[in-house]
N, CA, C and O atoms as a printed pandas DataFrame, in Angstrom:
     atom_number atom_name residue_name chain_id  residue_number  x_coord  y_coord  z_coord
0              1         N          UNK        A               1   18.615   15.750   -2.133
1              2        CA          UNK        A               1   18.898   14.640   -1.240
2              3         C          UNK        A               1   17.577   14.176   -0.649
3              4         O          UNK        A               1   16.702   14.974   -0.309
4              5         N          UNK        A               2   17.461   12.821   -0.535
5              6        CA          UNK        A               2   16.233   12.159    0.213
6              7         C          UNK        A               2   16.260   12.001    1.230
7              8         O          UNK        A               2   17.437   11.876    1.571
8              9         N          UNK        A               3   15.381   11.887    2.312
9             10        CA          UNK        A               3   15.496   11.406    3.659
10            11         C          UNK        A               3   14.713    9.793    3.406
11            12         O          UNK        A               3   13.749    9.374    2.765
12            13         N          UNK        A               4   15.796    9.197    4.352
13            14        CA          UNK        A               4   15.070    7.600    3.822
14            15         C          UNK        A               4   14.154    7.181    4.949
15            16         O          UNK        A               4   13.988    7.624    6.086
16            17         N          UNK        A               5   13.637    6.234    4.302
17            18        CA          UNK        A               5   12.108    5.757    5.503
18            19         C          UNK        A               5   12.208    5.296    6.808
19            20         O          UNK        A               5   11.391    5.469    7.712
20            21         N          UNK        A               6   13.565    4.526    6.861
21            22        CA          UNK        A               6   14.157    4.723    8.407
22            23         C          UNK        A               6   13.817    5.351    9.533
23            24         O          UNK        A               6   13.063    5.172   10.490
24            25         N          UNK        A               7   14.740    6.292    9.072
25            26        CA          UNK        A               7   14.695    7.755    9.506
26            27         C          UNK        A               7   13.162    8.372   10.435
27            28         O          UNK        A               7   13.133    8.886   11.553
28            29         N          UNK        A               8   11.967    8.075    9.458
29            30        CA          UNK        A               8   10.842    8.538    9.663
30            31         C          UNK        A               8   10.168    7.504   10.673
31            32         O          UNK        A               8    9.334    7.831   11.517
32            33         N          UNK        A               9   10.504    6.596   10.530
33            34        CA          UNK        A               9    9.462    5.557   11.397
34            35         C          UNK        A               9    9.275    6.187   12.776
35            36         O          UNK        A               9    8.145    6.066   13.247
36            37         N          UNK        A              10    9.960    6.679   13.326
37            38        CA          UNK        A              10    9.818    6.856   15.105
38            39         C          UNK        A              10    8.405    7.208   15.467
39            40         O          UNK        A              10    7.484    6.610   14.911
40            41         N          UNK        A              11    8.137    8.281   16.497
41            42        CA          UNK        A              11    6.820    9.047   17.010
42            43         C          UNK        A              11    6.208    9.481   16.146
43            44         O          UNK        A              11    5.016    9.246   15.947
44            45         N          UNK        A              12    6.943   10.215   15.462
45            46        CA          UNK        A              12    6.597   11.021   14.198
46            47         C          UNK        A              12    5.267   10.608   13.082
47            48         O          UNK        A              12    4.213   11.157   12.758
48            49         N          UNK        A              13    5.851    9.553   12.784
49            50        CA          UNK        A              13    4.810    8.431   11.773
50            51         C          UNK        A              13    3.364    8.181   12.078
51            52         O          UNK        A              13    2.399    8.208   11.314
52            53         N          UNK        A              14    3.460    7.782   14.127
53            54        CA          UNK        A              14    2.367    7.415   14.026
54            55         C          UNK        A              14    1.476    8.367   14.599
55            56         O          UNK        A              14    0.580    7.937   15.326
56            57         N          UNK        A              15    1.583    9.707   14.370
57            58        CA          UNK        A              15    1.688   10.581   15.265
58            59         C          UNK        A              15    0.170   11.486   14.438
59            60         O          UNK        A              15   -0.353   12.490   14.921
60            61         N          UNK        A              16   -0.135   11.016   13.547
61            62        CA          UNK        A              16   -1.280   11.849   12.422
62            63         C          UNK        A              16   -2.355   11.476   13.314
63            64         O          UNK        A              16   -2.057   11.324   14.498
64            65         N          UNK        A              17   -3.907   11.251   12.845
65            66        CA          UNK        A              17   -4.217   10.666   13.734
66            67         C          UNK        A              17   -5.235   10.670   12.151
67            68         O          UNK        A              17   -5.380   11.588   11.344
68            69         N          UNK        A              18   -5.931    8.979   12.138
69            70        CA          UNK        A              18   -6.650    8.437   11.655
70            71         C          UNK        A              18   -7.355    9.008   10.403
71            72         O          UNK        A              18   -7.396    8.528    9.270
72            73         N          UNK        A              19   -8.012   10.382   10.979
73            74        CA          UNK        A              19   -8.625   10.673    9.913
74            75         C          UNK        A              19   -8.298   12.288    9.337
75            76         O          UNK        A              19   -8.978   13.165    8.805
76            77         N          UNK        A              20   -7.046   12.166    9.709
77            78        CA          UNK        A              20   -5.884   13.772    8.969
78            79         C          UNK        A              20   -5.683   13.239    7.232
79            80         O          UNK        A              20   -5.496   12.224    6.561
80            81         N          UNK        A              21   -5.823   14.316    7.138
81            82        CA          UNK        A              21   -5.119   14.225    5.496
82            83         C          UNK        A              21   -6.187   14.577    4.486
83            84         O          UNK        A              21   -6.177   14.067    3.366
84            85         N          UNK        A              22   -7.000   15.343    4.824
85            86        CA          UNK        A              22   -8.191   15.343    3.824
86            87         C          UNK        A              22   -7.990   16.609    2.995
87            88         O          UNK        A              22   -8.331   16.780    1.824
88            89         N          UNK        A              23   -7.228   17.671    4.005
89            90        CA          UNK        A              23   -7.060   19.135    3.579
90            91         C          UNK        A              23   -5.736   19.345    2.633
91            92         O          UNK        A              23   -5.344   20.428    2.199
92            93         N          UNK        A              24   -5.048   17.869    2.382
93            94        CA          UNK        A              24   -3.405   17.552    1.626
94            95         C          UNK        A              24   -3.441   17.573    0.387
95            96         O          UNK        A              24   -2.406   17.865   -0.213
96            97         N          UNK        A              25   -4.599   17.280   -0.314
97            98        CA          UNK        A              25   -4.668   17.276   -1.515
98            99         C          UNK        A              25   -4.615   15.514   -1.690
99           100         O          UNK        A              25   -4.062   15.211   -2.747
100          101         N          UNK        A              26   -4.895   14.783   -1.192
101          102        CA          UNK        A              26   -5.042   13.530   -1.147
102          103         C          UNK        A              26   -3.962   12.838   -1.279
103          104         O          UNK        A              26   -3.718   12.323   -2.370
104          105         N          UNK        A              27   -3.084   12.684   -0.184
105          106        CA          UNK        A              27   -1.571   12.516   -0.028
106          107         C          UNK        A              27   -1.796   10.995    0.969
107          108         O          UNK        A              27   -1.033   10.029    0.977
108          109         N          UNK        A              28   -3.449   11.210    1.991
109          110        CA          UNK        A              28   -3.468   10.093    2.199
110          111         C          UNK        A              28   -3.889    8.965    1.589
111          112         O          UNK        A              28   -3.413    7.851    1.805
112          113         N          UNK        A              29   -4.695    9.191    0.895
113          114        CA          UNK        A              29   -5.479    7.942   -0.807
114          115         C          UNK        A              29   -4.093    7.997   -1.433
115          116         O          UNK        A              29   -3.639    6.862   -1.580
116          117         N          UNK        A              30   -3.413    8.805   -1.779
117          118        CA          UNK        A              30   -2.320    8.166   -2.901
118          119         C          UNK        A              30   -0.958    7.435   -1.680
119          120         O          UNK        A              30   -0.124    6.576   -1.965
120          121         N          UNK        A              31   -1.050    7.767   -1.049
121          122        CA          UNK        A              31   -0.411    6.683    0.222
122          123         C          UNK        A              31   -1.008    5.053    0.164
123          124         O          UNK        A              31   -0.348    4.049   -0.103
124          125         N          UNK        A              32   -2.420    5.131    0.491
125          126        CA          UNK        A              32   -2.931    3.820    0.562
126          127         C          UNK        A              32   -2.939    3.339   -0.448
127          128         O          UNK        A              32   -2.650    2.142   -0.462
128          129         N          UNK        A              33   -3.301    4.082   -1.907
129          130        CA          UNK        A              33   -3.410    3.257   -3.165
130          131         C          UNK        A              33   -1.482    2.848   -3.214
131          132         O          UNK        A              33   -1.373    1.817   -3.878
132          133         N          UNK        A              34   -0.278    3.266   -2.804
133          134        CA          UNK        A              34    0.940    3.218   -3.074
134          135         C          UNK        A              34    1.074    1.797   -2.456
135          136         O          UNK        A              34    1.780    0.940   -2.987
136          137         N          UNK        A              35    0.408    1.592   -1.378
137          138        CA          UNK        A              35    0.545    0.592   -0.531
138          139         C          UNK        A              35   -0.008   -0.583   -1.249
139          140         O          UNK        A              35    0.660   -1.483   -1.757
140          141         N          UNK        A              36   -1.315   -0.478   -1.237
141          142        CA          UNK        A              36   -2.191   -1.264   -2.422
142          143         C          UNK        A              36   -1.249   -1.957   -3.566
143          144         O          UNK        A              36   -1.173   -3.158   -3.829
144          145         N          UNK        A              37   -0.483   -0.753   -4.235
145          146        CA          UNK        A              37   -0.136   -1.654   -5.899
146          147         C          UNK        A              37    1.087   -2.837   -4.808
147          148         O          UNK        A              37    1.148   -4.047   -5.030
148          149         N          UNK        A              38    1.598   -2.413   -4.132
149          150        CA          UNK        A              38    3.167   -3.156   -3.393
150          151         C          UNK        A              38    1.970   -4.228   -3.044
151          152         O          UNK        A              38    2.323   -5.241   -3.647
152          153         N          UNK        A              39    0.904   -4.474   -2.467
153          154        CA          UNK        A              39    0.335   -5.528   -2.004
154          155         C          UNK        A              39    0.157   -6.386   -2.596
155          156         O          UNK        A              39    0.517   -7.526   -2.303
156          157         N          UNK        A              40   -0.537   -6.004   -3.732
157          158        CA          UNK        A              40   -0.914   -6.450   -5.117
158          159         C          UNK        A              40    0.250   -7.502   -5.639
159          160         O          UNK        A              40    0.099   -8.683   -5.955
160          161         N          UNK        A              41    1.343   -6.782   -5.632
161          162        CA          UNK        A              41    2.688   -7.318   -6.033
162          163         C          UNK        A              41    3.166   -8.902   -5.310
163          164         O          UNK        A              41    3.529  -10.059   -5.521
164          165         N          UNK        A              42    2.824   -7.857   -4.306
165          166        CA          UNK        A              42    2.882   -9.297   -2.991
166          167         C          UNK        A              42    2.165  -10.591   -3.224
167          168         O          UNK        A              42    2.603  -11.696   -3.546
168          169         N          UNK        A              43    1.114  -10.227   -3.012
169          170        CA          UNK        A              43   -0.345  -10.873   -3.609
170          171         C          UNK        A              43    0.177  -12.268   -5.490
171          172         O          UNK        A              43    0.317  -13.474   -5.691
172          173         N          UNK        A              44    0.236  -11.237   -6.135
173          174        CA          UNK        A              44    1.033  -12.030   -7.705
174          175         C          UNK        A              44    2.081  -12.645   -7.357
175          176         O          UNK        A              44    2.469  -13.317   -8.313
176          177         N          UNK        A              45    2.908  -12.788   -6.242
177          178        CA          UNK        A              45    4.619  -13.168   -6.564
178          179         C          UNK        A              45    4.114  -15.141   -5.633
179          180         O          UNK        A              45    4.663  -16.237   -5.743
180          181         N          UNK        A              46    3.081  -14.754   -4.959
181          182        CA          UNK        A              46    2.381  -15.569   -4.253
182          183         C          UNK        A              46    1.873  -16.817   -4.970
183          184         O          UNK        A              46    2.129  -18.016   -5.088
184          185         N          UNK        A              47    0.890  -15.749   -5.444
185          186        CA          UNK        A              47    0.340  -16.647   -6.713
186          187         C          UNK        A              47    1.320  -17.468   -7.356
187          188         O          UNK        A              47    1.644  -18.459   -6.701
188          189         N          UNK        A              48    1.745  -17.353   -8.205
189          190        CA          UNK        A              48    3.207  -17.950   -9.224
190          191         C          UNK        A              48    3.859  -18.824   -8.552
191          192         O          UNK        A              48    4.446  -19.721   -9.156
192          193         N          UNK        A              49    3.894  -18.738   -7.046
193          194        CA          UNK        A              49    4.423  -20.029   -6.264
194          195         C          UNK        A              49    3.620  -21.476   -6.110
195          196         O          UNK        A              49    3.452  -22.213   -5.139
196          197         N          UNK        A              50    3.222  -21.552   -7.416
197          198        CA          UNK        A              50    2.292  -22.901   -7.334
198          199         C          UNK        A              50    3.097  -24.071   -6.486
199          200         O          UNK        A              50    4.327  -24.028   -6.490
200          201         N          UNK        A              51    2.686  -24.696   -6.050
201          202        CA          UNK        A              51    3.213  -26.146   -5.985
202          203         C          UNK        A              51    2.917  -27.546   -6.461
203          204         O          UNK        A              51    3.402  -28.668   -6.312
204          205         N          UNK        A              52    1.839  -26.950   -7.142
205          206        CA          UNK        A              52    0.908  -28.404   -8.278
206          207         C          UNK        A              52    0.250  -27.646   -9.725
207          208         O          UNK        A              52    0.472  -26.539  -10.216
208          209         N          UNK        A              53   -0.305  -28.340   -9.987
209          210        CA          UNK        A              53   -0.993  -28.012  -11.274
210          211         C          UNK        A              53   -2.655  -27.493  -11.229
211          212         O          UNK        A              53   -3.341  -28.222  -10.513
212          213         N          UNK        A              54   -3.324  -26.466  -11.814
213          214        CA          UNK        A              54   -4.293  -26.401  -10.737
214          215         C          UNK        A              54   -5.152  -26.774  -12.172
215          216         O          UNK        A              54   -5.056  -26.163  -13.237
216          217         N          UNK        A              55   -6.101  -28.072  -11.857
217          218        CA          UNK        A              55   -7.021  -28.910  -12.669
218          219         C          UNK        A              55   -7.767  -28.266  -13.297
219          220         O          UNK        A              55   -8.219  -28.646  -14.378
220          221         N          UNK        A              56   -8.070  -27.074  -12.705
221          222        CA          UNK        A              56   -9.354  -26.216  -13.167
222          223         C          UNK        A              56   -9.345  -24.844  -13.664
223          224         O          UNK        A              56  -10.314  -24.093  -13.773
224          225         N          UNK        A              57   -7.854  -24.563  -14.013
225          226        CA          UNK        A              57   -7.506  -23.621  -14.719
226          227         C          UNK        A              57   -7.846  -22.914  -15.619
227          228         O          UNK        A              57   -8.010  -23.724  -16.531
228          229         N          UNK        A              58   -8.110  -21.782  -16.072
229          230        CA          UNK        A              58   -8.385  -21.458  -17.464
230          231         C          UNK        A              58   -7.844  -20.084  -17.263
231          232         O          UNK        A              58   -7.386  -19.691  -16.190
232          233         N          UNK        A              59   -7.948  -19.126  -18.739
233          234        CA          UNK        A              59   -7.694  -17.589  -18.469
234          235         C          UNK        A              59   -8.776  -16.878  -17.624
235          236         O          UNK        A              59   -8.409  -15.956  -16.896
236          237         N          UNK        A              60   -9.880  -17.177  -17.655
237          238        CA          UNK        A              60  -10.680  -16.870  -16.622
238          239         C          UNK        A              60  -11.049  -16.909  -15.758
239          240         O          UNK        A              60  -11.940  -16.159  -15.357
240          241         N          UNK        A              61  -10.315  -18.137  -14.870
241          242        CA          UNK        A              61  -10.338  -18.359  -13.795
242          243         C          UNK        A              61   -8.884  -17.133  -13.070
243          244         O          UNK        A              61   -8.985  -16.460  -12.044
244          245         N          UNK        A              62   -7.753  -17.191  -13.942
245          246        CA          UNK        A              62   -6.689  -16.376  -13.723
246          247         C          UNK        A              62   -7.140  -15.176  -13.428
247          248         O          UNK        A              62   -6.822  -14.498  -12.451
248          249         N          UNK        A              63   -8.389  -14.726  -14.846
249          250        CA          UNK        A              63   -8.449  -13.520  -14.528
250          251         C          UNK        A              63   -9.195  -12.811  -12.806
251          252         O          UNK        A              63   -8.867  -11.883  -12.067
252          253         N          UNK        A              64  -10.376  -13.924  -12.780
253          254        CA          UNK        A              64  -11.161  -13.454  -11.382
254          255         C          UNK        A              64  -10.138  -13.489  -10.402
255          256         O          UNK        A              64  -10.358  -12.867   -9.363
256          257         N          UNK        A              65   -8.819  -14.229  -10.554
257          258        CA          UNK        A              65   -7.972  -14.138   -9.266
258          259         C          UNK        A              65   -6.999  -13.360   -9.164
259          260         O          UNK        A              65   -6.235  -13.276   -8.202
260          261         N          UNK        A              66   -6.968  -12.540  -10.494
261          262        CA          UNK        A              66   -6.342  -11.053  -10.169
262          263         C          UNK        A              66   -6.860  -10.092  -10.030
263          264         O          UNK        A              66   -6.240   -9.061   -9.769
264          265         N          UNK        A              67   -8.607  -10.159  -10.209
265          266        CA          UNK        A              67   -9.597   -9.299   -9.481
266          267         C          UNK        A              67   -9.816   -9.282   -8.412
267          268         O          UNK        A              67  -10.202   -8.314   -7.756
268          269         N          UNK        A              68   -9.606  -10.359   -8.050
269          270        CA          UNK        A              68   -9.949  -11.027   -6.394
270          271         C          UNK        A              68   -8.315  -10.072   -5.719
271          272         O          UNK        A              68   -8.315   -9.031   -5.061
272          273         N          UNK        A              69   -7.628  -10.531   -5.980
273          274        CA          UNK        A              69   -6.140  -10.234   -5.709
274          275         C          UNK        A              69   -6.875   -8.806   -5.421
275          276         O          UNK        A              69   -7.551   -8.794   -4.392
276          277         N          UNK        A              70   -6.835   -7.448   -6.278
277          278        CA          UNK        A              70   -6.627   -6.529   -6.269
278          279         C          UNK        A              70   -7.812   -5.918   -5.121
279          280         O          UNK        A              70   -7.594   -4.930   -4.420
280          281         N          UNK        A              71   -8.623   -6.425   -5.100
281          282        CA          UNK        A              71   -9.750   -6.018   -4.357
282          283         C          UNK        A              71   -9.305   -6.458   -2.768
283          284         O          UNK        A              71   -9.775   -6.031   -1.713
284          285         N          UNK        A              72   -8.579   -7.139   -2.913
285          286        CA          UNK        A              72   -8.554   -7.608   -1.199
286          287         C          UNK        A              72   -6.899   -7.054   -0.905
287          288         O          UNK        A              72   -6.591   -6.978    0.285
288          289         N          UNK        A              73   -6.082   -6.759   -1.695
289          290        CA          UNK        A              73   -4.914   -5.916   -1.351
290          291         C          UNK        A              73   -5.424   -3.791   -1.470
291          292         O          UNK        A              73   -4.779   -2.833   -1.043
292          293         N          UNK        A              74   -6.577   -3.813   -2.107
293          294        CA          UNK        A              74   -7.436   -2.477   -1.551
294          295         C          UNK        A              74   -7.726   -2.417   -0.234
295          296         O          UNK        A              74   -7.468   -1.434    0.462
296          297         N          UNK        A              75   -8.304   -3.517    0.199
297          298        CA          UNK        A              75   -8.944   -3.473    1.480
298          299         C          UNK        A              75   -7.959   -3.502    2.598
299          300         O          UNK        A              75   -7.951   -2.734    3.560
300          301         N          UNK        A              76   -6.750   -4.922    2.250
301          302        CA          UNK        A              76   -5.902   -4.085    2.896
302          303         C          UNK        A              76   -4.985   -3.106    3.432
303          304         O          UNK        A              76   -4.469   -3.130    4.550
304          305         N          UNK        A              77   -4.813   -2.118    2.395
305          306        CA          UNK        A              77   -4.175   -1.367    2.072
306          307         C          UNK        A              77   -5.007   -0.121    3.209
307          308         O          UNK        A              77   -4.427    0.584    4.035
308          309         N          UNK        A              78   -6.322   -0.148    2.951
309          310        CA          UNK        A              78   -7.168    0.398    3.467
310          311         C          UNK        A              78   -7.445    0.743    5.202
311          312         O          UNK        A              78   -7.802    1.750    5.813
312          313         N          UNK        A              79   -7.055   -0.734    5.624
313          314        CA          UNK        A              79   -6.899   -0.891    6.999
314          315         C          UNK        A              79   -5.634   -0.197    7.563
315          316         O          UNK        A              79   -5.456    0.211    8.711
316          317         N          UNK        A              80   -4.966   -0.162    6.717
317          318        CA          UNK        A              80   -3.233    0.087    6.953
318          319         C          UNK        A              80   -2.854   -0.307    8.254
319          320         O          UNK        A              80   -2.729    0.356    9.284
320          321         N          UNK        A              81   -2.653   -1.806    7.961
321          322        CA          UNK        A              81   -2.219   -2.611    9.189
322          323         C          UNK        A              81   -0.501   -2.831    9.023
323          324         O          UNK        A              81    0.273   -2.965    9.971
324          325         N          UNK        A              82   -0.091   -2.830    7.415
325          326        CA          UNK        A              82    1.318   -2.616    7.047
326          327         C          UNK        A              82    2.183   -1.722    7.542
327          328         O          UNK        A              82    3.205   -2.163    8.068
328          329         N          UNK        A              83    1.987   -0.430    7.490
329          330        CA          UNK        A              83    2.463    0.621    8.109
330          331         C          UNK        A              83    3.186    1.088    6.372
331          332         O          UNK        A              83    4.025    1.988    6.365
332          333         N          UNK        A              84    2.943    0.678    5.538
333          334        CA          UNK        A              84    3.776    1.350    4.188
334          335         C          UNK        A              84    3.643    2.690    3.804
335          336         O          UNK        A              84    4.390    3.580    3.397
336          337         N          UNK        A              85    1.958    2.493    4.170
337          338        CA          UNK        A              85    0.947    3.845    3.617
338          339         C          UNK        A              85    1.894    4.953    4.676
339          340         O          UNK        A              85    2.799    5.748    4.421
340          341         N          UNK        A              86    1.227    4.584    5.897
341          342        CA          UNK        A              86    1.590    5.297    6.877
342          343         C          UNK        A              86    3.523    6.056    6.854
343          344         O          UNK        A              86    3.661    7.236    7.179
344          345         N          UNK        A              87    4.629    5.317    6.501
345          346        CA          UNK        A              87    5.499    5.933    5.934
346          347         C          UNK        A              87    5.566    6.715    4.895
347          348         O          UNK        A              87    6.002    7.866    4.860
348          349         N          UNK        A              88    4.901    5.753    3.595
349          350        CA          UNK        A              88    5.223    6.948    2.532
350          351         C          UNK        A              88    4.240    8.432    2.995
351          352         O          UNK        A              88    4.592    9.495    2.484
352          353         N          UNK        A              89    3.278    8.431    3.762
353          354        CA          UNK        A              89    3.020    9.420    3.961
354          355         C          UNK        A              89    3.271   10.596    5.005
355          356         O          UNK        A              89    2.898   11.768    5.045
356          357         N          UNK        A              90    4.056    9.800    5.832
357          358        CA          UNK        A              90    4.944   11.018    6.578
358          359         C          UNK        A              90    6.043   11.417    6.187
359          360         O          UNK        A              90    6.528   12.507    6.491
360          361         N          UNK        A              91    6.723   10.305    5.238
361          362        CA          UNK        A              91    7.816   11.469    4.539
362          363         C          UNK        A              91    7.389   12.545    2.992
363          364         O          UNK        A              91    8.005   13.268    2.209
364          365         N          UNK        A              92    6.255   12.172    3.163
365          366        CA          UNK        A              92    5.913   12.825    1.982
366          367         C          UNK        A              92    5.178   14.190    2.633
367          368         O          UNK        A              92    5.111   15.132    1.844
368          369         N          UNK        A              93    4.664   14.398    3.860
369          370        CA          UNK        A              93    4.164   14.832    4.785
370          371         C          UNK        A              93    5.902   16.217    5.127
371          372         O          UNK        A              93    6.207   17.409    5.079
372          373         N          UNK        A              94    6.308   15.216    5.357
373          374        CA          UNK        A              94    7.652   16.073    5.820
374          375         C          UNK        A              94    8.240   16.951    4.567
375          376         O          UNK        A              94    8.553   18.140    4.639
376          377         N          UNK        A              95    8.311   16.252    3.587
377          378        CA          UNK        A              95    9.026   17.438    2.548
378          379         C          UNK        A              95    7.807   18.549    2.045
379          380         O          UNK        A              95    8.206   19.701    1.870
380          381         N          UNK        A              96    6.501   18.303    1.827
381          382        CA          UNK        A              96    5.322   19.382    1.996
382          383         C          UNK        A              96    5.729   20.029    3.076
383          384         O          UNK        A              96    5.905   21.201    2.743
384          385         N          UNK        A              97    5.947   19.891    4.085
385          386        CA          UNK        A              97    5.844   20.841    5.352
386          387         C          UNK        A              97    7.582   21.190    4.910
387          388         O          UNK        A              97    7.514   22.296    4.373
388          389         N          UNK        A              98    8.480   20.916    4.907
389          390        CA          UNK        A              98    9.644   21.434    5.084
390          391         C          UNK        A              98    9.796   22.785    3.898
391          392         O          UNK        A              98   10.531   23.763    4.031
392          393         N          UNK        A              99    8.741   22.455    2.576
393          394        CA          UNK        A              99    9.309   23.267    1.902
394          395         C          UNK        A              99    7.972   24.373    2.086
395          396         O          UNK        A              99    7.743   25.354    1.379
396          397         N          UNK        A             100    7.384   24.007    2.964
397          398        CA          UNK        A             100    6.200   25.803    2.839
398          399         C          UNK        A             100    6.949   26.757    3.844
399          400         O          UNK        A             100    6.537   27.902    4.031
């Protein structure tokens, strides 16, 4: 059975403090990168909402703007101003600790 993310948001969540997680086995990087790809996602679904035709198009212009994309949903991911990271990693936090 799962505990859902709900659940976790309260005191609990924000309760780590900034720079915990180093001794986890990197539970906080695979948190932020988790956050990252969902941004990313965010970021592409964005994109695709054109509302014109863009004059200056090419595959290479596409491509720098899914480089661009990914690099600036890193950074934010990084800041963790979302709070995504910060969930998936207290419930991921909680079942490590529940089962030692």
């Amino acid at each position: 059975m799962t505990t859902p993310l709900s659940s976790i948001g309260g005191p609990a969540a924000s309760a780590a403090p900034a720079g915990a997680g180093s001794g986890d086995g990197g539970l906080r990087k695979a948190a932020e990168s988790f956050e990252a790809v969902i941004l990313r996602q965010l970021l592409s679904s964005m994109r695709q909402a054109k509302l014109g035709d863009d004059i200056f198009g090419s595959s290479a212009t596409d491509n720098f703007r899914e480089m661009a994309d990914a690099k600036t949903a890193d950074s934010i991911a990084a800041m963790r101003q979302f709070g995504i990271a910060d969930m998936v990693e207290a419930q991921f936090r909680a079942r490590v600790g529940g089962a030692q």
